[in-house]
C-alpha positions as CSV (number, residue, x, y, z in Angstrom):
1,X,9.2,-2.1,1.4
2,X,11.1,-4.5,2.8
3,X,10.5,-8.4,2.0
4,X,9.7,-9.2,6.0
5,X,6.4,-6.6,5.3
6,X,6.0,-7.0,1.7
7,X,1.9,-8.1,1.6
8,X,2.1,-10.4,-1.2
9,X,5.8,-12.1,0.0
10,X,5.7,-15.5,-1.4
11,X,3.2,-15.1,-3.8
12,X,3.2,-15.9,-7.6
13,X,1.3,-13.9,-10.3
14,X,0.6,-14.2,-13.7
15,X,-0.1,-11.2,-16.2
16,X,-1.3,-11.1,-19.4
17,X,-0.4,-7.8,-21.8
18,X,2.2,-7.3,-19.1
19,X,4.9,-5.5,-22.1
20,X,3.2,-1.9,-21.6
21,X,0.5,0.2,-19.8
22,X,-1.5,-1.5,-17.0
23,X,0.2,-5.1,-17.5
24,X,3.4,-3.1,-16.7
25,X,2.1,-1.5,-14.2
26,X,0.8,-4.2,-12.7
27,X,3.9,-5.9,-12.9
28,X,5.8,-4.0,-11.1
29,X,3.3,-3.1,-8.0
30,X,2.2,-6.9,-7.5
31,X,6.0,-6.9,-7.5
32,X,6.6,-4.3,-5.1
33,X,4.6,-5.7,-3.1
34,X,6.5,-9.1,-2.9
35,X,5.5,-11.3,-6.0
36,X,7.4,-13.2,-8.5
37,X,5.7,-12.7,-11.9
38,X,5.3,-14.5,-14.8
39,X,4.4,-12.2,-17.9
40,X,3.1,-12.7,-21.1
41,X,2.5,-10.5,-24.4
42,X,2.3,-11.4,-28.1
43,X,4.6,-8.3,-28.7
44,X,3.5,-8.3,-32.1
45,X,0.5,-7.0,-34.5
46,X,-3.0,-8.8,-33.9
47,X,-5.0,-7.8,-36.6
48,X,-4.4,-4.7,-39.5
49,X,-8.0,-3.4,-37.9
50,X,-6.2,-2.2,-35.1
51,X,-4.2,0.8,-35.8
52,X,-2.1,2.1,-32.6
53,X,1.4,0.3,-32.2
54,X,1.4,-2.6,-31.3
55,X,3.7,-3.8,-28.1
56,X,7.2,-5.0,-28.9
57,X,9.9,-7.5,-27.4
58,X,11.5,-4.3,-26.1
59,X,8.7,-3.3,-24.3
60,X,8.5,-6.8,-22.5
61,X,12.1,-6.6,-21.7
62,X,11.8,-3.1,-20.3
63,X,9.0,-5.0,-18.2
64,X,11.6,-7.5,-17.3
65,X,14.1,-5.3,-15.7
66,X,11.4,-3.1,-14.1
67,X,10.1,-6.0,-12.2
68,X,13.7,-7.2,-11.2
69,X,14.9,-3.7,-10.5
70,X,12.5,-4.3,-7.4
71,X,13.9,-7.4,-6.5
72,X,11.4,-9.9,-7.5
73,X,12.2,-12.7,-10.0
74,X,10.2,-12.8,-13.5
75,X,9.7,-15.7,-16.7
76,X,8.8,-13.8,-19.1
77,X,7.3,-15.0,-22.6
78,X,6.0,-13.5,-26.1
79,X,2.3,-15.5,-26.2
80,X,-0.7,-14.9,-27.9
81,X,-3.5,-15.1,-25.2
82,X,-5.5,-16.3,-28.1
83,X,-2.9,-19.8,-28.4
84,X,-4.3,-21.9,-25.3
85,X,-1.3,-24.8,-25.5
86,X,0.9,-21.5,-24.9
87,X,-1.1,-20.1,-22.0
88,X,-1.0,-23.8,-20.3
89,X,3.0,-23.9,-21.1
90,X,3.9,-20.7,-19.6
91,X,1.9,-21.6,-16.8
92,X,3.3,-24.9,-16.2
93,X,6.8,-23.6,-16.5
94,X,5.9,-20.6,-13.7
95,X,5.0,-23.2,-11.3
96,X,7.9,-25.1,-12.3
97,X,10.4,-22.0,-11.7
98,X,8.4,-20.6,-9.2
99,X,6.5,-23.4,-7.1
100,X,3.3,-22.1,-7.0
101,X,0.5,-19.7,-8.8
102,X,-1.8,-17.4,-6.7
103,X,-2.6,-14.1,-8.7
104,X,-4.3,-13.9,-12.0
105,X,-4.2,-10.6,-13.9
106,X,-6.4,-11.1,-17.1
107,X,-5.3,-7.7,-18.9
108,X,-4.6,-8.5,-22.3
109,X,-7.3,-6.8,-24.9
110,X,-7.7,-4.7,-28.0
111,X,-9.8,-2.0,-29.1
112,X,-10.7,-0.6,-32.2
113,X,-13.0,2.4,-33.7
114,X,-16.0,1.9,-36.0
115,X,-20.0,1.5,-36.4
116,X,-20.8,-2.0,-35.6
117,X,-23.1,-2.2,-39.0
118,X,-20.3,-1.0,-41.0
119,X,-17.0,-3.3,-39.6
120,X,-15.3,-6.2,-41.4
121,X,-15.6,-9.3,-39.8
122,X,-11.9,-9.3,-38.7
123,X,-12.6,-5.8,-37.0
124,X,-15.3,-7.6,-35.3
125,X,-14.2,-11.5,-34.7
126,X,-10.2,-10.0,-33.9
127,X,-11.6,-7.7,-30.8
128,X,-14.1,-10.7,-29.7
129,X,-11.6,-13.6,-29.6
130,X,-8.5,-11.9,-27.9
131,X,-10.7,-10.0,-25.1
132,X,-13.5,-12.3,-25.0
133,X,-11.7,-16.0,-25.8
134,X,-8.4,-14.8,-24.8
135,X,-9.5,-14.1,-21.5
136,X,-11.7,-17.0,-21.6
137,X,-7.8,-19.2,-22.4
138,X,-6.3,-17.5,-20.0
139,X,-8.4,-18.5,-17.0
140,X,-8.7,-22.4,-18.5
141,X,-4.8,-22.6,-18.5
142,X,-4.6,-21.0,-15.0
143,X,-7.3,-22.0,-12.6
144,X,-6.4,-25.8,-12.7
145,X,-3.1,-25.0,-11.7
146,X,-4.2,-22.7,-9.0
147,X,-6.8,-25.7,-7.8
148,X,-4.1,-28.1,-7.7
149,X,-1.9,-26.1,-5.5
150,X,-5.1,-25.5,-3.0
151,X,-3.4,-22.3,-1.9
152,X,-6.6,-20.2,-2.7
153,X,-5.9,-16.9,-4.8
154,X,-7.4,-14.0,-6.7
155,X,-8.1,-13.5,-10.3
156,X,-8.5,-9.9,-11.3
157,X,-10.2,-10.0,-14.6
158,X,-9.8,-6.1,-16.4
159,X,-13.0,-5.3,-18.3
160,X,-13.5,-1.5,-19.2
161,X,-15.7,1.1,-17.7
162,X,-17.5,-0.1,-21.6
163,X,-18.1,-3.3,-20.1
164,X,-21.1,-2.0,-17.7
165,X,-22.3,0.7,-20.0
166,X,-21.8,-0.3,-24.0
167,X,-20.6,2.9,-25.7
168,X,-21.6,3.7,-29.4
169,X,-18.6,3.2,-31.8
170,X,-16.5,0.7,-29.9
171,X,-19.6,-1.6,-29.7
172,X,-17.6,-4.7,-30.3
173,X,-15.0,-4.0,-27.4
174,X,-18.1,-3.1,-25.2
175,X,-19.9,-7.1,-26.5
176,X,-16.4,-8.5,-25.6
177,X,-16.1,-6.2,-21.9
178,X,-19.4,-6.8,-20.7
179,X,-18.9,-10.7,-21.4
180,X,-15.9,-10.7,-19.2
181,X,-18.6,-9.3,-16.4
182,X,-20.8,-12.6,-16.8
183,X,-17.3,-14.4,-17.0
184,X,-16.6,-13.0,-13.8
185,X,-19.7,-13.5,-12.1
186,X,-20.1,-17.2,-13.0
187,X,-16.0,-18.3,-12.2
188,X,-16.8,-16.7,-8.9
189,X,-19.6,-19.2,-8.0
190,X,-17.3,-21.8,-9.7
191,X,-13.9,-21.7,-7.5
192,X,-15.4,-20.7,-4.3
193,X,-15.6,-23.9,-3.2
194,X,-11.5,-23.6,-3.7
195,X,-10.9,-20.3,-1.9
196,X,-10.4,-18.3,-5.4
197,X,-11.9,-14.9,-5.3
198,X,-12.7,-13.7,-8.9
199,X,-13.2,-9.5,-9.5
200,X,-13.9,-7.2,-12.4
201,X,-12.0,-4.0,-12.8
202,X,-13.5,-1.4,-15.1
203,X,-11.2,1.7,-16.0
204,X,-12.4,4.2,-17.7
205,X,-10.3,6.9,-19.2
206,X,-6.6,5.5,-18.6
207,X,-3.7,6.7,-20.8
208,X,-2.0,4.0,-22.4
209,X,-1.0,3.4,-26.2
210,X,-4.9,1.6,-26.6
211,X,-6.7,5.3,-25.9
212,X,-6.3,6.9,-29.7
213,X,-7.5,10.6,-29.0
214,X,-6.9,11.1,-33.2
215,X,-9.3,7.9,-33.6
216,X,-12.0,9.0,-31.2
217,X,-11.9,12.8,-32.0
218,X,-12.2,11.2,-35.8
219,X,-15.4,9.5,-34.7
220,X,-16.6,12.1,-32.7
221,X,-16.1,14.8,-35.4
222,X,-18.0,12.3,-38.2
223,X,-21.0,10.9,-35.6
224,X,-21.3,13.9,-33.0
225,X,-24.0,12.6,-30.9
226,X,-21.7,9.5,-30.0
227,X,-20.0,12.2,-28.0
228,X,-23.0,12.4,-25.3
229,X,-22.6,8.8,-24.8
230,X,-18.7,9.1,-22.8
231,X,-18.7,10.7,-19.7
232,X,-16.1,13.6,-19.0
233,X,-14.0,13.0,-15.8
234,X,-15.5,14.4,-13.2
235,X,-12.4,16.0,-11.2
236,X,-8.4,15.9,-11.2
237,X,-6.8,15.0,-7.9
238,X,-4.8,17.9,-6.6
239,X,-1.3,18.2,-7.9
240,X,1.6,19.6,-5.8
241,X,0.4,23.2,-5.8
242,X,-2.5,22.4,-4.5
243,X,-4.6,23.1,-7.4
244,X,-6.9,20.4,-9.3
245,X,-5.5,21.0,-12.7
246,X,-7.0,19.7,-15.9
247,X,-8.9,16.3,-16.1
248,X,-6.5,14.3,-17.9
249,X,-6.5,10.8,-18.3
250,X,-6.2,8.2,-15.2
251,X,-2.4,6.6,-15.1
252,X,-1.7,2.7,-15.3
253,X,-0.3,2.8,-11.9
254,X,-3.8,4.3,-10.0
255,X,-5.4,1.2,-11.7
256,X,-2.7,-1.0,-10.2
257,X,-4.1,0.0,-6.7
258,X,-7.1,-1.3,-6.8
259,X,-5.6,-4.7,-8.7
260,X,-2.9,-4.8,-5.8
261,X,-5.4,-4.4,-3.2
262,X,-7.8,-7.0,-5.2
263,X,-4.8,-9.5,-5.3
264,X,-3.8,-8.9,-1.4
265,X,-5.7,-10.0,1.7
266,X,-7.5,-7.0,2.6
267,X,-9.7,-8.4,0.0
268,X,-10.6,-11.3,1.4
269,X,-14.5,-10.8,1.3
270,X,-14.8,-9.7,-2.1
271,X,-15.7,-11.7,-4.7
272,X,-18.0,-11.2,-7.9
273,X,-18.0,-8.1,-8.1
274,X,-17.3,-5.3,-10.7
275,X,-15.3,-2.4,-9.3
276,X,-15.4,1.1,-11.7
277,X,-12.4,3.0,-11.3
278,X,-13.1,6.3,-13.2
279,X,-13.8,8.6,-10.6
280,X,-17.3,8.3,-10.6
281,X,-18.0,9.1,-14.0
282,X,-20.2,5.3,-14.2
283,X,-22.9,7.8,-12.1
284,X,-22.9,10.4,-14.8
């Protein structure tokens, strides 16, 4: 794609949890498409309650040179969503670099395993304050900036498929995913009036380091009838041969779709809405 047809040419977006998964992928399709990006990850443990790896500065760096592999120019920075000051320097500092901020990808979270009757209050309070009041920071260091440059935009808020129905032993990540909805819903009413459009996205099933199948077949295996409560994927698109295969796991990059269409023009109507992508299984 070449810059004279790029769709979001000119355009500035910022990413949280950009180092791996779907901030990474995110990265580098809004930058595909023509954005400079400004990235951010804390590229370090967030609470001993959460056991997969944690992202690294490596990670972030990979990010780095996948983004400017496509041409596009990137700040990146090692920031705790959770540390608002941070949130509201990096910001500053894109618009300083880049002139202007037009695409918010809220995509930093956590998720942890466990009965909500049985967790420690750091299980609980950690997954809470970085999806919930991260996310919350994240938009509070951002949306003034975007208001001040009165060049409209998009916010693209990532909840979880667990954020429209609340799944049994993740029921703190499902409090913290279905408050990004309301979130959502009241920011849109909010910055209207400004030209910002402000969307859910609810994934369901997409493999990144955050899906533990050794954690959940552990919880599944010890409380059974939590099992009935996660939908199976419905179908697997057709690989080369033709043939639908197993159903696997969605990829980063078939969520970075729907946030590249969300952050682009051709979604110039929407606005407060949540959007499942998992393949239908939200009907099941």
């Amino acid at each position: 794609m070449t810059a004279s047809n790029a769709p979001l040419e000119g355009r500035v977006a910022f990413i949280t949890g950009a180092a791996r998964g779907q901030g990474r992928a995110h990265a580098v399709r809004l930058a595909q498409e023509g954005a400079d990006i400004i990235a951010i990850d804390v590229c370090a443990p967030v609470s001993d309650t959460v056991t997969y790896p944690h992202a690294t500065p490596e990670d972030l760096a990979q990010t780095v040179s996948a983004v400017e592999a496509v041409g596009r120019k990137v700040l990146a920075r090692e920031v705790d969503i959770r540390d608002l000051a941070a949130q509201q320097k990096v910001v500053a500092d894109g618009i300083e670099q880049f002139g202007r901020l037009d695409i918010v990808v809220a995509n930093a979270g956590i998720l942890s395993w466990g009965r909500m009757f049985e967790m420690s209050e750091e299980q609980w309070d950690s997954v809470i304050d970085v999806n919930l009041n991260g996310t919350w920071r994240t938009i509070r260091a951002a949306v003034p900036a975007m208001i001040e440059a009165d060049n409209g935009g998009s916010i693209i808020i990532v909840s979880s498929s667990a954020g429209t129905k609340a799944t049994p032993g993740n029921g703190h990540y499902s409090a913290s995913k279905h408050g990004l909805v309301a979130i959502t819903n009241a920011l849109a009413i909010e910055v209207g009036e400004y030209g910002i459009r402000v969307n859910s996205i609810h994934p369901y099933s997409i493999g990144t380091p955050m899906v533990e199948p050794e954690a959940m077949m552990e919880v599944f295996t010890k409380y059974p009838q939590f099992l009935h409560s996660f939908s199976p994927m419905p179908y697997q698109p057709k690989n080369h041969d033709g043939k639908r295969g197993l159903k696997e796991f969605m990829t980063p990059e078939e969520v970075s779709d729907v946030v590249s269409w969300l952050a682009g023009d051709g979604s110039m109507t929407i606005s407060g809405s949540q959007i499942a992508i998992d393949r239908g299984t939200a009907k099941y």
